[in-house]
N, C-alpha and C positions, 0 to 999 in steps of 0.2 A: 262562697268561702267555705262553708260547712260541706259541701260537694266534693270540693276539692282537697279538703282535708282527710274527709271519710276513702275519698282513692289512695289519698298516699298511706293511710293507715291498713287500705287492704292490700296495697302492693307491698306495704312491707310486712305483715302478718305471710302474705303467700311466699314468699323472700324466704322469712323463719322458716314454714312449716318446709317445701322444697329440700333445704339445706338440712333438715332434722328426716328427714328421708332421706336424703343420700347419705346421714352419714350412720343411719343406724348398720350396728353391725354384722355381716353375715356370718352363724355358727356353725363353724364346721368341727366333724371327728375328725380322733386321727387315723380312721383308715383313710376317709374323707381326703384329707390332706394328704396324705400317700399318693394316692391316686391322683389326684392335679398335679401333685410334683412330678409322678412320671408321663404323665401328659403333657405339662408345658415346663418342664425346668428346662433351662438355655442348655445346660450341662448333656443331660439326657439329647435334648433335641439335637446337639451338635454331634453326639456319640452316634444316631441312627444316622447322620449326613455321611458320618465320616466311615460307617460300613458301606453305605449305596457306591459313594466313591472309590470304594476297595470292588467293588464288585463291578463298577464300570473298568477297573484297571485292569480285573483280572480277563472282560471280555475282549477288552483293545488287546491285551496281550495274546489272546486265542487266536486272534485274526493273521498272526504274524506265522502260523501254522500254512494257511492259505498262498499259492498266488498272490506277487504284486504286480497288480493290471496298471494300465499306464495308457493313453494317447495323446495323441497331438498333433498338428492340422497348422496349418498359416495358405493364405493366397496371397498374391503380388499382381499388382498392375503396374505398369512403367509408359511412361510417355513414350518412347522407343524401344522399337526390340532390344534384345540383349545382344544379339548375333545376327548382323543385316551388312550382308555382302553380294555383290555382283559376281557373275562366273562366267567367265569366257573361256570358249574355249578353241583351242588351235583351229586353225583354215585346214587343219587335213584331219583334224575330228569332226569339226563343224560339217564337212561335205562328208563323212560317215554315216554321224546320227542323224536321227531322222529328227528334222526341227519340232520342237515343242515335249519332245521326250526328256530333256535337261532344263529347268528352270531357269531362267539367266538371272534370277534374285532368290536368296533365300533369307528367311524372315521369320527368327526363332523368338520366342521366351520373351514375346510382351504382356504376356500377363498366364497366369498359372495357379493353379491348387496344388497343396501335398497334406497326405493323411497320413498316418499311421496308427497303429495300436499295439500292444507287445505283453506280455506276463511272463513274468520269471519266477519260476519257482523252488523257494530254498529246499536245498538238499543237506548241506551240514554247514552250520553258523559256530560253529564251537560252542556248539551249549547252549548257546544265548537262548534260543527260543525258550528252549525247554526249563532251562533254570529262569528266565522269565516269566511263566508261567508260574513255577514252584514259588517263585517269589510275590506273586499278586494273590495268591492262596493263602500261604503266609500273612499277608497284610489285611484280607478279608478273617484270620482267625485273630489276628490281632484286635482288629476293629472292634471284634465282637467280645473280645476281651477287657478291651476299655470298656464297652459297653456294661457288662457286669459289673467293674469296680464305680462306675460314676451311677449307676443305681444304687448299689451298696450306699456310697458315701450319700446320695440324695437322700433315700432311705432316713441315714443315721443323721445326717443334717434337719430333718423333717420333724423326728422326733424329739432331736435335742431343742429346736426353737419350741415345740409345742411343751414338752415339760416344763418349760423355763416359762411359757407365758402361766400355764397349772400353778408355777410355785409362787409370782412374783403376785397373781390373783388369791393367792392361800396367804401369801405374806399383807397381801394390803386388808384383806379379813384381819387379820389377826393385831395388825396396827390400829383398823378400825374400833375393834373394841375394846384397845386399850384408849385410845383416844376418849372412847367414850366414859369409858371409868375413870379416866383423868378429868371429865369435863364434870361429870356429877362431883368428884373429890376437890374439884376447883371451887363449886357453890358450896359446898358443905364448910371447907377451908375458911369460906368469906365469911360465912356468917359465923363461924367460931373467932373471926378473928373482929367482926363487929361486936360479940359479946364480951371481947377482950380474952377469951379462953386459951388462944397461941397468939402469935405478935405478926407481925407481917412476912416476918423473911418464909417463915412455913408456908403461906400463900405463894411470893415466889420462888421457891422451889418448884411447887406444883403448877405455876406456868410457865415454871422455865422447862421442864419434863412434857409438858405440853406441845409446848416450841420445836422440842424435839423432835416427837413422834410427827408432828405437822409437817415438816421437814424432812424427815425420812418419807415418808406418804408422798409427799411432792417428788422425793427421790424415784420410789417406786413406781408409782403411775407415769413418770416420762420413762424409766426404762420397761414398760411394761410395752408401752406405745410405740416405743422402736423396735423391740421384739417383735410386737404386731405386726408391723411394718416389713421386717425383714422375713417374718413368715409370710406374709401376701406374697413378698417379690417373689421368693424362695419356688413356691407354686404355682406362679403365673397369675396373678390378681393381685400386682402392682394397686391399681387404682380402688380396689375394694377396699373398703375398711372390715376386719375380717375378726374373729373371735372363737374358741374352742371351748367345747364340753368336756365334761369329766365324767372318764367313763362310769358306767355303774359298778358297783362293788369297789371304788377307792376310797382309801379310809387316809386321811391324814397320819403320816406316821406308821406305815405300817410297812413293812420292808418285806419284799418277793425271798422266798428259797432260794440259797445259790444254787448256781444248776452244776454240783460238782460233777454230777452223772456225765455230765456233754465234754466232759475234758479230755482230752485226749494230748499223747505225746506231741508239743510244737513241733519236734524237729522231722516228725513221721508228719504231719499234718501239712508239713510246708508245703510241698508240691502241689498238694490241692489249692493251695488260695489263689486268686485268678492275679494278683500283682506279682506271685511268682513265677505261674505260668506265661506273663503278661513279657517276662524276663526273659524266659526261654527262647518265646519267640523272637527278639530282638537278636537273641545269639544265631539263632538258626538263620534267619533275614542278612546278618553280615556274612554268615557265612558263601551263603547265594550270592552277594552282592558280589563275593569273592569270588567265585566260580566265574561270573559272567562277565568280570574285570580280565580273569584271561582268557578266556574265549573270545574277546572282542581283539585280542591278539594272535590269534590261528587263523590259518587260511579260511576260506569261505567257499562255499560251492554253490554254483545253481545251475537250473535247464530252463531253456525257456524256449516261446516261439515270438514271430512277429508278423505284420503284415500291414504293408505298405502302398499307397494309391498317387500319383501323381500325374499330368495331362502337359507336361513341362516338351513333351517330343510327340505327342500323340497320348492316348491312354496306355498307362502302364500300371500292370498292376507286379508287386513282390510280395513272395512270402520266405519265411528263412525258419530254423531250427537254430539252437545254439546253447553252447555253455560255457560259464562264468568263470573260471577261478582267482580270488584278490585274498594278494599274502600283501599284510600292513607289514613291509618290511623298514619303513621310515619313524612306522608309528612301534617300534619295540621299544626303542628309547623311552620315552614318554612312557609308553603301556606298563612298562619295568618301575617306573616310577607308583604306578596309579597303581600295581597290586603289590607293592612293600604298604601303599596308604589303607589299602583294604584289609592286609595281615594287619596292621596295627589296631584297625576299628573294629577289627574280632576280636582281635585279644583284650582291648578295651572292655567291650561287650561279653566276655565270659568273666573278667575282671569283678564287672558291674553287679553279674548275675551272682555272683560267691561274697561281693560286700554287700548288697541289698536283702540275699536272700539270708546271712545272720543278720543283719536290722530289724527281718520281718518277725523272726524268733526271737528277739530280743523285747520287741512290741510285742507281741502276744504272752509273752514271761510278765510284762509288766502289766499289762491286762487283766 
């Protein structure tokens, strides 16, 4: 009995200690934490996806520069030839030819190969290529452009959870000891109030102020721990339980120099910030979009070759030269439609660029 008590008292001491190990917390700076957030934030991580993709578009679109090669091949077997006829021929032919010079059966196409291969290659597509191209360029500096502002905001998201955990750890200090100068003024309280010196309600006061600060402390510590929390996620270390230093030389209450020096005119400044540059690009992207909306409307030219194999009559082989012209004369309709939709999603998009880019001026006024 004693055996089996001293096990379960060591399985559950190992239980404790285990779980007081994993949850003690890892401290990190906040360069520290910078640096994991731009290593595994979702944000960031989706921002480097989303340039590889601008950059496999822009090589697909390269390819449409090239030649497009092509083949293709089928065989046939038939129970019967396709073409199985007897031939006779007149009694004043027949005593001409010399016998077995004319086949008296012919017996074609029971079974057969055909090959071919061919490449044609564009000569004028109305644009398209080319303003295809321009437009996966475009989308590759786009990319990179999100990329800067979703750093920036990780950045400033990074720093804003870790100050906040700084303050809410400076506030529970500070709760702390008043908690504790309420707890000594609670027994000092009591024993004036057993000597009869003040009456009772002056005691509770001082535990009802007590109550308080207990209260607010409980407040603070669970928003400290969702802070925590959402700084883990924030960085990629969800499952850690995680914690920050302060760096050296901070002093409670001590407030940084504005940096008027760094100020410069907004409305000269704008063009630099990458959410208005980020703008630009959208306008310039419809504009392409527009280009190649009517050039998918003009005729089209190509040259090409081919070359052809089939055994259908004996071995044959063909080769050919040629070229292409397709005027989308059915598709103007339609096409007339699809660039009044592309003029509108420009003008949107320059719209967009002249009401966002006084927003951005307006935010940095109020900054």
């Amino acid at each position: 009995m004693i055996n089996k008590i001293d096990k379960r008292l060591l399985i559950s001491l190992s239980f404790i200690i285990c779980h007081l190990s994993f949850s003690v917390a890892q401290t990190y700076s906040l360069d520290q934490l910078k640096q994991l957030a731009i290593e595994n934030n979702y944000s960031l991580r989706s921002a480097r996806t989303a340039i590889q993709q601008s950059q496999e578009q822009k090589s697909e679109a390269f390819t449409n520069f090239f030649p497009h090669v092509s083949a293709m091949g089928f065989g046939f077997q038939n129970n019967k030839p396709l073409v199985d006829c007897d031939i006779e021929l007149p009694d004043a032919l027949a005593a001409i030819v010399p016998q077995g010079l004319i086949p008296a059966n012919i017996s074609l196409m029971k079974k057969g190969i055909y090959g071919s291969i061919s490449a044609v290659q564009p000569v004028f597509m109305g644009g398209q290529i080319i303003n295809g191209n321009k437009l996966a360029k475009v989308g590759i500096e786009a990319s990179e452009l999100q990329m800067e502002v979703s750093a920036d905001q990780v950045e400033m998201t990074t720093e804003e959870y870790y100050w906040k955990v700084v303050s809410l750890k400076e506030k529970l200090l500070t709760l702390a000891t008043v908690h504790d100068m309420l707890e000594q003024l609670e027994k000092d309280v009591n024993n004036m109030v057993r000597v009869g010196a003040v009456n009772r309600n002056d005691l509770l006061q001082v535990q009802l102020r007590k109550g308080e600060v207990e209260s607010a402390q409980l407040e603070m510590e669970n928003g400290l721990t969702t802070v925590r929390q959402l700084l883990a996620q924030h960085v990629g270390k969800p499952d850690e339980t995680i914690d920050v230093t302060v760096p050296d030389g901070f002093a409670v209450g001590h407030v940084p120099t504005l940096p008027i020096a760094l100020r410069q005119d907004h409305q000269s400044a704008l063009a630099a910030t990458p959410q208005y540059r980020l703008l630009e690009k959208n306008v310039e992207s419809k504009r392409l979009q527009r280009a190649m909306a009517v050039g998918q409307n003009l005729p089209s030219v190509g040259v090409g070759a081919s070359y052809s194999y089939n055994d259908w009559f004996g071995k044959n082989t063909n080769a050919m030269v040629f070229a292409t012209v397709s005027v989308p004369i059915s598709g103007w309709w339609g096409g007339s439609h699809h660039i009044k939709k592309q003029n509108l999603a420009l003008q949107d998009a320059q719209e967009q660029l002249k009401d966002n880019g006084q927003k951005l001026v307006i935010r940095m006024n109020n900054a």
